[in-house]
KEKEPA-140745 format. One line per 3 residues: their letters; for each residue x, y, z of N, C-alpha, C, O. Coordinates in steps of 0.2 Angstrom, whole numbers. Example, Ala and Ser with C-alpha at 12.3 -4.5 7.8 and 13.67 -1.06 7.14 Angstrom:
as	66,-28,39,62,-22,39,66,-16,39,71,-17,42  64,-11,35,68,-5,36,64,0,39,67,6,40
end
This chain:
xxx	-282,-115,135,-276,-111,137,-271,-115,139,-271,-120,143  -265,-113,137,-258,-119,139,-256,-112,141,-257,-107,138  -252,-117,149,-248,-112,151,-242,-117,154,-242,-123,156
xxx	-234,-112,152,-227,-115,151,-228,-116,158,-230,-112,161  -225,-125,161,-226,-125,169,-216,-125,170,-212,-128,167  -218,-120,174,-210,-118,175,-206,-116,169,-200,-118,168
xxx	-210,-111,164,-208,-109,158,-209,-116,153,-214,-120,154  -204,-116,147,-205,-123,143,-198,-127,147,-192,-125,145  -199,-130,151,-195,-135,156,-193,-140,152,-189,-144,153
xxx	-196,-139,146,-194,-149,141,-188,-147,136,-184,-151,133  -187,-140,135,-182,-138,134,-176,-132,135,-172,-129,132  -178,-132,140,-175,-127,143,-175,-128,151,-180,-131,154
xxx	-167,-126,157,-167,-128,162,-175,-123,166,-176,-117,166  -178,-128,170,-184,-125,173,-183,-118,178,-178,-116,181  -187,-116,176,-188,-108,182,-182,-102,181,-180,-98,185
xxx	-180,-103,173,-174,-98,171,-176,-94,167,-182,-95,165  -173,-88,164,-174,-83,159,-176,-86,154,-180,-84,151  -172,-93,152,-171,-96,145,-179,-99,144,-182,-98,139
xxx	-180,-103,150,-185,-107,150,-192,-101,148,-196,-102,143  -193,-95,153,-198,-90,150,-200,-88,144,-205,-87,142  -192,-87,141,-193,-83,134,-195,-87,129,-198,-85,124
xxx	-193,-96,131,-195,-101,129,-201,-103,127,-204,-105,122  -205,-101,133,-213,-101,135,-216,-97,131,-220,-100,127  -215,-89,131,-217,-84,126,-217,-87,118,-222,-88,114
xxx	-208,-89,118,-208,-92,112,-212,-95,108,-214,-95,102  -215,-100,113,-221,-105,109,-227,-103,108,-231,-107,107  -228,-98,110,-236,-95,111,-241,-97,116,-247,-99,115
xxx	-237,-98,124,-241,-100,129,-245,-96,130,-243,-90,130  -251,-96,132,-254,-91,135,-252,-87,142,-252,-81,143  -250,-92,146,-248,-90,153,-241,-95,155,-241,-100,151
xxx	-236,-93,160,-231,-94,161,-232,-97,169,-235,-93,172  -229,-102,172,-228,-103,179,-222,-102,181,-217,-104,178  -223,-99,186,-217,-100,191,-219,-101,199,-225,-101,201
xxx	-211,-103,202,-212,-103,208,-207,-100,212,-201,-101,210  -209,-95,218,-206,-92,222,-206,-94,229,-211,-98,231  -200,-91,232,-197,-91,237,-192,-87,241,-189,-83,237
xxx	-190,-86,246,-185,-81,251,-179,-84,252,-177,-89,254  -174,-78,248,-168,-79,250,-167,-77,259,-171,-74,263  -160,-79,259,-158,-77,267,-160,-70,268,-163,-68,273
xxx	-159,-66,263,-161,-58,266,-169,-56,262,-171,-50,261  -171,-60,262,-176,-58,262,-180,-57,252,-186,-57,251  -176,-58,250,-179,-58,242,-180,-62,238,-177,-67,235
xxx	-189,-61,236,-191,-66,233,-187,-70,226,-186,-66,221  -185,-76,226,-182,-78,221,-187,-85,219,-191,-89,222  -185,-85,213,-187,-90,209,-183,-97,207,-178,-98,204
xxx	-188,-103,210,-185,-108,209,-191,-113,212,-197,-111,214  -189,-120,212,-195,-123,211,-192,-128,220,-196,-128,225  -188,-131,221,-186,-133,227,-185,-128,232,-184,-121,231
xxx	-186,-133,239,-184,-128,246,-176,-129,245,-173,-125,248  -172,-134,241,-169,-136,241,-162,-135,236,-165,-139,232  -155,-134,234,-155,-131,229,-151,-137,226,-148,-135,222
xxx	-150,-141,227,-146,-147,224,-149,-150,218,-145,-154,215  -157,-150,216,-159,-153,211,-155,-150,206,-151,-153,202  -155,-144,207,-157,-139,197,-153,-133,198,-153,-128,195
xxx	-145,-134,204,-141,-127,202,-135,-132,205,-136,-137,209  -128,-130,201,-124,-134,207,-121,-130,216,-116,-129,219  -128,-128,219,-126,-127,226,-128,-133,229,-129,-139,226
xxx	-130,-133,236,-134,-137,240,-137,-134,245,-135,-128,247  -140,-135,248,-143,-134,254,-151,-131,254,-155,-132,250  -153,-128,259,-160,-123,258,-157,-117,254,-152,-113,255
xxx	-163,-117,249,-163,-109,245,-163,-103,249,-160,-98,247  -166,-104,256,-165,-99,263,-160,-98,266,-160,-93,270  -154,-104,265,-147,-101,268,-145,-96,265,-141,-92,268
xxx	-146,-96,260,-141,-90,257,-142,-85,254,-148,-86,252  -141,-79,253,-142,-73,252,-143,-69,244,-137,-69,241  -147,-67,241,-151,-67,234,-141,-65,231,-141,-66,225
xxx	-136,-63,234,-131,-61,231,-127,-70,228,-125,-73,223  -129,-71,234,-125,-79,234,-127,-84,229,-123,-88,226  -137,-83,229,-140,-89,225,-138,-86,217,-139,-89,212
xxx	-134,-79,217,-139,-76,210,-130,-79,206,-129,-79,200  -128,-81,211,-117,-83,208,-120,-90,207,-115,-94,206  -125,-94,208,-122,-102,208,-126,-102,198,-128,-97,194
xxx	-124,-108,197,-127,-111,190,-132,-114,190,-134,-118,195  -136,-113,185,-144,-115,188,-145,-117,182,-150,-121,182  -141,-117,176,-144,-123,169,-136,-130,167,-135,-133,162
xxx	-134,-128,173,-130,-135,169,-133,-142,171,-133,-147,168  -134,-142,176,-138,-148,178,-144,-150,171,-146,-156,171  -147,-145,167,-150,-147,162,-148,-149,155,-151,-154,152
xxx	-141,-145,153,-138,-147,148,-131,-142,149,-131,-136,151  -125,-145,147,-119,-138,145,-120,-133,142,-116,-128,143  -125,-133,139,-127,-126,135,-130,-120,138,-129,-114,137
xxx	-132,-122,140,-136,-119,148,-130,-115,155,-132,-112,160  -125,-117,153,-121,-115,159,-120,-106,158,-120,-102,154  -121,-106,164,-123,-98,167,-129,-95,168,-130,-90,170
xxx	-134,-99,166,-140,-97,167,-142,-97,175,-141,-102,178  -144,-92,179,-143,-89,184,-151,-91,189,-155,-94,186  -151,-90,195,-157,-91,198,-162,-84,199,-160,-80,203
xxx	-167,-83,195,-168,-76,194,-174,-74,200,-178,-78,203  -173,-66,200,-177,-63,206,-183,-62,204,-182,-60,198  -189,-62,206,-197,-61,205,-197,-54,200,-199,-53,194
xxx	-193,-48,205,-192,-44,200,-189,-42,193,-190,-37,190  -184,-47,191,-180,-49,185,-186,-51,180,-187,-48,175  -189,-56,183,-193,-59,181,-200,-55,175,-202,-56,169
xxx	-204,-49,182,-208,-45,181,-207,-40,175,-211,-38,171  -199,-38,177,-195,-33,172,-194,-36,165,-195,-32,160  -193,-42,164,-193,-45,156,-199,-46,152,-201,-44,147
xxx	-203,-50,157,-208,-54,155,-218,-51,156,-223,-54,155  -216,-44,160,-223,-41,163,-228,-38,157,-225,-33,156  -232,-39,155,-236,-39,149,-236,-41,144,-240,-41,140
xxx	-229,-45,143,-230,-49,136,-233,-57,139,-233,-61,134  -235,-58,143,-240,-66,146,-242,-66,150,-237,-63,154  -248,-69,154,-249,-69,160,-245,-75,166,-244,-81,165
xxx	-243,-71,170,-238,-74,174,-242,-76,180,-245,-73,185  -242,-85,180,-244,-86,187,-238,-88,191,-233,-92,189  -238,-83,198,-233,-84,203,-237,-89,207,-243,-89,208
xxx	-232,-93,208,-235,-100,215,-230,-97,221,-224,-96,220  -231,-97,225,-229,-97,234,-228,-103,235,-232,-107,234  -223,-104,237,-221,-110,238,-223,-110,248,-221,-106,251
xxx	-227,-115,251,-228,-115,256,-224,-114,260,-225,-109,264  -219,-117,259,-211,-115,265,-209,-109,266,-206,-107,272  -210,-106,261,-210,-98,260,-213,-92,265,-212,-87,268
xxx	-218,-95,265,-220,-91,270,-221,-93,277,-225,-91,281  -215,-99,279,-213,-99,288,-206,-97,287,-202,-101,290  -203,-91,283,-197,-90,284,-198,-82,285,-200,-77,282
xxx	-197,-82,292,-195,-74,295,-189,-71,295,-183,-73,294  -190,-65,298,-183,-60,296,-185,-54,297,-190,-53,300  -180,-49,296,-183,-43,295,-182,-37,290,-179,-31,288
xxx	-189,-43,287,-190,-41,278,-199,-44,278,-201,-48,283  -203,-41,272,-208,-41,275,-210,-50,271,-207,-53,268  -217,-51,273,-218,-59,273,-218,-59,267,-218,-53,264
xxx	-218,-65,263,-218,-66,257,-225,-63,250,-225,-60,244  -230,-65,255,-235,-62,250,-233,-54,251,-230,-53,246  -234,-50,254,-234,-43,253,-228,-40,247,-229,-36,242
xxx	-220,-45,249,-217,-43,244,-220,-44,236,-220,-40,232  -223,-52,235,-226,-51,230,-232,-48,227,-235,-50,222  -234,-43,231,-241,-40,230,-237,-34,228,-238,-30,223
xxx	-231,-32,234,-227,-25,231,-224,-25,226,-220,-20,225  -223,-31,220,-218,-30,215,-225,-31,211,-224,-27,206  -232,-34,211,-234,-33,206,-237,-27,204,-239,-26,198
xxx	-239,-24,210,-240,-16,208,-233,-11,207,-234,-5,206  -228,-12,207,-225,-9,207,-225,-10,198,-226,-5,195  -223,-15,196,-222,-16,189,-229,-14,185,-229,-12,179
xxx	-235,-13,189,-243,-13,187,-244,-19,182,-245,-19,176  -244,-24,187,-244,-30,183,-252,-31,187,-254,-36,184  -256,-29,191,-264,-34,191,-266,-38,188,-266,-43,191
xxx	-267,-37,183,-272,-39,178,-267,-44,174,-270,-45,168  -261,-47,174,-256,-51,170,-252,-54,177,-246,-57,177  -257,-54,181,-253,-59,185,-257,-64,189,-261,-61,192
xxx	-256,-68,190,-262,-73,193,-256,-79,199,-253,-84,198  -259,-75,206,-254,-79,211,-256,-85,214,-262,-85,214  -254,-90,216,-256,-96,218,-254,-102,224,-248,-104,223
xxx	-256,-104,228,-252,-107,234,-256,-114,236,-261,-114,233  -254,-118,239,-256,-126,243,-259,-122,248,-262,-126,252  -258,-116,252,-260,-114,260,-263,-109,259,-261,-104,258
xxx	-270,-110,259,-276,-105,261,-275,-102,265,-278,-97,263  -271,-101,272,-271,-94,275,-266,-91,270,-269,-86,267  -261,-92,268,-257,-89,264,-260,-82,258,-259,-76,258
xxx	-265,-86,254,-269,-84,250,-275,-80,253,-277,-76,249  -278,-80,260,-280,-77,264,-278,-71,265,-282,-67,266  -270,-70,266,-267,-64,269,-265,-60,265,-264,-54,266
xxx	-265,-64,258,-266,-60,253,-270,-56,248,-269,-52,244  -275,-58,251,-281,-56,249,-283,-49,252,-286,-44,250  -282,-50,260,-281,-45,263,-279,-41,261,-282,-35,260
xxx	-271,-41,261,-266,-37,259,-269,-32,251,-269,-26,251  -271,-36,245,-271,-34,239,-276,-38,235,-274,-43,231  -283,-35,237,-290,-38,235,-289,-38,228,-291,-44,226
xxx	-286,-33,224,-284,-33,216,-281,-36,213,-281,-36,207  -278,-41,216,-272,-47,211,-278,-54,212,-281,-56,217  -278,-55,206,-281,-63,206,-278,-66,209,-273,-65,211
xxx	-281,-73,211,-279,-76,215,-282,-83,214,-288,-84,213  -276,-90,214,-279,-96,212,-278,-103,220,-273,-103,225  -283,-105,219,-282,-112,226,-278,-116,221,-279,-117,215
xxx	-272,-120,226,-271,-124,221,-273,-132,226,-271,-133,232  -276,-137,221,-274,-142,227,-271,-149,223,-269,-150,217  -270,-154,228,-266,-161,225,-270,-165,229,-267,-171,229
xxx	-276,-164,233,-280,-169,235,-286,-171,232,-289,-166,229  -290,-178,233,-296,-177,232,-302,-173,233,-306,-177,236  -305,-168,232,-310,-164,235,-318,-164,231,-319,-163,225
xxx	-321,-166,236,-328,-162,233,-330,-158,228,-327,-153,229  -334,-158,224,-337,-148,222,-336,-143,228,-332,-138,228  -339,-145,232,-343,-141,234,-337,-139,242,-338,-134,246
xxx	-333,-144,242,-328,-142,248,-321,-138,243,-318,-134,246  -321,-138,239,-316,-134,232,-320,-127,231,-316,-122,230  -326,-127,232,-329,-121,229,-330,-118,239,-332,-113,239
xxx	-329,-120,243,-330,-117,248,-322,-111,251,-322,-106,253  -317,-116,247,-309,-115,249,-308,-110,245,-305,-105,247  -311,-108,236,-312,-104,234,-315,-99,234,-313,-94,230
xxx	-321,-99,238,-325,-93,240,-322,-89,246,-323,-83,247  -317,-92,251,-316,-92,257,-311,-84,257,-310,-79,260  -306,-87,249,-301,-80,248,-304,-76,242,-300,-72,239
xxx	-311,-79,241,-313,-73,234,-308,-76,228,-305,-71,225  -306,-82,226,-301,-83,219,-303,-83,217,-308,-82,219  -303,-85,209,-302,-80,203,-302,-90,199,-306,-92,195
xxx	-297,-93,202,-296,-99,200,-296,-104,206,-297,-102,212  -296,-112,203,-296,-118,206,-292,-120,202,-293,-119,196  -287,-123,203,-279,-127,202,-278,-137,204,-273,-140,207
xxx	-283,-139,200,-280,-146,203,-275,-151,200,-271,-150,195  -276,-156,202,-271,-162,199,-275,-165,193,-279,-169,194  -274,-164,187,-278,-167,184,-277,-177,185,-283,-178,185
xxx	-275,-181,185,-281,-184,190,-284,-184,192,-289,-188,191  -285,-179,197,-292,-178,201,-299,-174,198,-304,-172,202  -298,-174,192,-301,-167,189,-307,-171,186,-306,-174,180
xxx	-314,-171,189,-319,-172,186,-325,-167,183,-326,-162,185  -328,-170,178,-333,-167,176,-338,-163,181,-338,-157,181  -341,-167,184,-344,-163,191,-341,-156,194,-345,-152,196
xxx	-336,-156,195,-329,-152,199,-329,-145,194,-330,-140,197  -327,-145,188,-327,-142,183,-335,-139,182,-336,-133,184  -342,-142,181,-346,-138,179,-349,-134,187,-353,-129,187
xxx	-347,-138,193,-348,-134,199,-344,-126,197,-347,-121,195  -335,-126,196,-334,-121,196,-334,-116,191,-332,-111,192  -337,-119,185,-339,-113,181,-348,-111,182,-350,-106,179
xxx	-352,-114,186,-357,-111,187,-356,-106,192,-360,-102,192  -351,-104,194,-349,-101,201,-345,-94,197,-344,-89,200  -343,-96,189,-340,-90,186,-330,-93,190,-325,-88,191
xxx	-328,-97,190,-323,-99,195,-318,-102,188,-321,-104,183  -311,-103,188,-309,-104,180,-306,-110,184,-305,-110,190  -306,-115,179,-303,-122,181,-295,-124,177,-294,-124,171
xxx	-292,-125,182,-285,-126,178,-282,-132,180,-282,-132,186  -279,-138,177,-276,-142,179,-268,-143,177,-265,-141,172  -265,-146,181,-256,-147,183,-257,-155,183,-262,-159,184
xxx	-250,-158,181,-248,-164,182,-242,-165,184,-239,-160,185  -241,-170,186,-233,-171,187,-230,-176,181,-233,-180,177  -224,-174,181,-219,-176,175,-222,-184,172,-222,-185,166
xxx	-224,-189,176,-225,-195,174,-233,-195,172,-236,-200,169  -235,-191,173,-241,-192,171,-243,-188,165,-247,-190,162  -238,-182,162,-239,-179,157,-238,-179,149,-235,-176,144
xxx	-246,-186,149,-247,-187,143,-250,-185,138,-254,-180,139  -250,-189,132,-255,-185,127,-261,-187,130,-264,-182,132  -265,-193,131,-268,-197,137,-270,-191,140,-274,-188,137
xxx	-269,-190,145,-270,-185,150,-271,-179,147,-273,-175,151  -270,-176,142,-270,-170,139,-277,-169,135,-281,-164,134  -277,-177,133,-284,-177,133,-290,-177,137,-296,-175,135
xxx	-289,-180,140,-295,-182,146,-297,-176,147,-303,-175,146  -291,-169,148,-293,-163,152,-298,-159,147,-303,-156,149  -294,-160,139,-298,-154,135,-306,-159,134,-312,-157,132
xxx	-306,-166,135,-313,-169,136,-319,-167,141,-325,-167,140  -314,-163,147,-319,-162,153,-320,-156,155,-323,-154,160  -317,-149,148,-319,-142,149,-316,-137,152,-317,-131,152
xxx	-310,-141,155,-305,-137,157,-305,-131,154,-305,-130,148  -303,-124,159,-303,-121,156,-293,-120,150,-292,-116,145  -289,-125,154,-281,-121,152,-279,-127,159,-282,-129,164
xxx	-273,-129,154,-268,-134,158,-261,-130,158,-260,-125,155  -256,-134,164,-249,-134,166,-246,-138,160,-249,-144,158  -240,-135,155,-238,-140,152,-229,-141,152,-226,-136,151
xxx	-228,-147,153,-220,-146,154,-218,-144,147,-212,-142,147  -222,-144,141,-217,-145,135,-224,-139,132,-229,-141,132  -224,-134,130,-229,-131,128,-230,-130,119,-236,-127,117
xxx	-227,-131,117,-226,-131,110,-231,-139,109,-237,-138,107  -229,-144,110,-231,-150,110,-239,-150,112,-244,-153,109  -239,-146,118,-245,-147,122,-251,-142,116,-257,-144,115
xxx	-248,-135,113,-254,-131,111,-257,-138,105,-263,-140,105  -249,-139,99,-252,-143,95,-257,-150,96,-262,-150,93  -257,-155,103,-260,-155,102,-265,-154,106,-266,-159,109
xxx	-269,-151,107,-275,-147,110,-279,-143,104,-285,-141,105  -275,-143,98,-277,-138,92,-278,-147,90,-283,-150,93  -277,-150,87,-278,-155,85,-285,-160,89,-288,-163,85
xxx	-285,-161,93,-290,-165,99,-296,-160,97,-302,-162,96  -295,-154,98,-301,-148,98,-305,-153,93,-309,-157,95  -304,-152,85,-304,-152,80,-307,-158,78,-311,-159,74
xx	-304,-163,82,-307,-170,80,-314,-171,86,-318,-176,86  -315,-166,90,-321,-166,94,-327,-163,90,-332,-163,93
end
């Protein structure tokens, strides 16, 4: 399974309409994003606490208000052709893209120590994905296990993935994902061994591996579809199915 990491990012400005439909476009199986709280409280999509990478505002995505983030430019920093693509809300997102791929939402840590009086983050996303009746096409994901704890509580029905970027055990990996009942284990491919992989499918647990920009090679795309993975993050998703369809084949 290839899944578009922040939609298809290698062609399109990341975390935008463009970049989703881009995703869809290539026949990703699932889509990433990442959320977070505007000033008043609404989940928006974007991948920085920060907005100076990938829009021309600056500051915390939390200073300003979902009216204010939704007026800056969010694709010219990628190419001029892109100018006007907007920074869009979890439910824009829901509304376009809910049933035609599965959507994993990531919680961005920071997000959930921003208070108000609006409700915390996981609940809003737990209330848009029943609202849309998205369950079963949405798979949420965070670095902060109480996070994914409180949402578990909140809405035992939406899957739910650990994600991590550290070294771990099987067996400290499969502790963190029995703890909230996931669905998935999310690591760094780096770090992703054989061992780690057949612990979590004995366990019935789906394994998925993320890279960062510099490490996402054919190289590594290899190793992953070598150790059983079940589905990777891919910046470039077109790139990534072909070869995965190709590597299969010569196995």
């Amino acid at each position: 399974m290839v899944a578009g990491h922040r939609g298809d990012n290698s062609r399109f400005p990341e975390n935008t309409l463009a970049a989703f439909r881009g995703a869809v476009d290539a026949g990703a199986s699932m889509m990433e994003l990442d959320v977070t709280l505007s000033a008043d409280g609404q989940p928006v999509v974007i991948h920085d606490s920060t907005l100076d990478r990938t829009t021309n505002g600056n500051g915390p995505v939390s200073a300003l208000t979902f009216a204010e983030l939704s007026a800056l430019d969010a694709g010219s920093w990628f190419s001029p052709q892109f100018s006007g693509e907007r920074i869009p809300s979890l439910d824009r997102v829901f509304a376009e893209f809910g049933g035609k791929i599965v959507i994993n939402v990531e919680i961005k840590s920071e997000a959930a120590q921003i208070i108000g009086d609006f409700p915390p983050i996981h609940v809003q996303v737990a209330d848009l994905v029943r609202s849309h009746g998205l369950c079963g096409m949405v798979l949420v994901s965070c670095f902060d296990d109480p996070v994914l704890a409180d949402l578990a509580a909140f809405a035992p029905e939406i899957a739910l993935g650990v994600l991590s970027d550290r070294p771990e055990e099987p067996e400290d990996a499969l502790f963190r994902v029995k703890r909230v009942n996931a669905a998935s284990y999310h690591q760094n491919a780096l770090l992703v061994s054989r061992q780690l992989v057949e612990a979590m499918h004995e366990n019935g647990v789906i394994v998925l591996a993320w890279t960062r920009r510099q490490d996402n090679t054919p190289e590594t795309l290899k190793k992953m579809i070598g150790l059983g993975l079940d589905g990777f993050f891919a910046d470039d998703p077109i790139a990534a199915i072909a070869g995965a369809a190709r590597w299969k084949e010569e196995k």
